[in-house]
C-alpha angles and dihedrals in degrees: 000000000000115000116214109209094201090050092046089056095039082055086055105053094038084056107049085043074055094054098043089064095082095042085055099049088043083054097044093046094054084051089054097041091048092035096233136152134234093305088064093047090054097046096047090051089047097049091053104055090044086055090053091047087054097048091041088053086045087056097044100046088052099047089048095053090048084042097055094032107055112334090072095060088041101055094033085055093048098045094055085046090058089043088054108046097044083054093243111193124249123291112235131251090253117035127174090205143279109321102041081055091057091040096050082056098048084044101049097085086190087065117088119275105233088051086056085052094045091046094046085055086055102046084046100059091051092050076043092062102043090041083053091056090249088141099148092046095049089063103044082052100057088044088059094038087048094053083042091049095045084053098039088060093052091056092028120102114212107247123224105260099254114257112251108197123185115246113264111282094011108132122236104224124205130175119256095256093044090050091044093047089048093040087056092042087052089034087054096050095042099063086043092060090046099036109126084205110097083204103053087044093045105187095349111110110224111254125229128276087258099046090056091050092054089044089054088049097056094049090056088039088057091041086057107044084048087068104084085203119011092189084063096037111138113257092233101045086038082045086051097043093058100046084053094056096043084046096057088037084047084049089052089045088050099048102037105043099145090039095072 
């Protein structure tokens, strides 16, 4: 859902012009009922948002030492054992918090898809809090989730990063710099594999005639499945594609003459 920062900040103040009704016609009321003036108006609605103010620092006070005292070690417990038990992947070494650890998750597409649902649950009932107003507990939450993120890692295994492999006959498609620069890499190590120099091979021990025909093979094979439609293959690109495989079949011809 797109989040529009100007409407947001119109809500708020619409709200809390909202809020203050009740406050005016409690004031007014008492100015009425003890027949004052201005002055009465102003101190009643004084008085009662001093009272608020008293009853909201009551709360808080309370709420942080319970916090501190016992609340932090709950939730921070609950929360690793959640971790733990949903098989969460490792935090990282650097985190920014909370909620950049559960976003990385829903953003990573080679991660599995229910942990991007469970993340995004998770992302979500933090946004949930602070939208709520919750202010005070959403960050007594993220301090909690950060102490239970700093002792999940260190009882956390990196997990292998989940093979994704393309459905059967579906064409991998690169654009035409990206398949030239891969076709020359594969081009460059393939004359060194076949090179009947020792110095130009170094330490590479020169393969056999048939593996270099495979190897030729594979190279053509890749340039071609990289080609989403070879009918409507551009000329020039179709033109390039064929010089490269007679130039690695003219490299086998050059370095195995008496292997024909």
């Amino acid at each position: 859902m797109t989040v529009i920062r100007s409407r947001v900040e119109r809500s708020f103040w619409k709200n809390a012009a909202l809020s203050a009704i009740p406050d005016l016609l409690i004031a007014w009321a008492f100015m009425k009922y003890t027949d004052g003036g201005a002055e009465t108006f102003f101190f009643t609605l004084i008085a009662l948002q001093a009272a608020y103010f008293t009853l909201w620092a009551k709360r808080s006070i309370w709420s942080w030492t319970l916090f501190v005292l016992t609340n932090r070690a709950f939730m921070s417990n609950h929360v690793e054992e959640v971790l733990a038990s949903q098989s969460f992947p490792k935090p990282p070494d650097f985190l920014s918090g909370p909620d950049a650890y559960y976003q990385e998750i829903v953003d990573d597409k080679d991660e599995d898809c229910e942990m991007r649902i469970k993340s995004s649950f998770e992302l979500g009932t933090l946004a949930g809090i602070s939208v709520a107003g919750q202010h005070q507990l959403a960050l007594q939450v993220r301090m909690a989730t950060e102490d239970a993120l700093q002792r999940y890692s260190k009882r956390a295994t990196t997990r292998p990063k989940p093979i994704v492999r393309r459905p059967e006959g579906e064409s991998l498609s690169l654009s035409g710099d990206e398949l030239a620069t891969i076709a020359w890499l594969a081009d460059y190590g393939f004359r060194v594999v076949t090179a009947s120099n020792e110095m130009y091979r170094r330490s590479i021990e020169q393969v056999s005639r048939e593996h270099a025909t495979a190897y030729a093979s594979l190279i053509d094979k890749f340039e071609r499945g990289c080609v989403p439609d070879l009918l409507a293959e551009d000329d020039d690109d179709d033109e390039r594609r064929f010089e490269n495989q007679q130039n690695r079949y003219h490299t086998i011809w050059s370095n195995y003459p008496n292997k024909g």
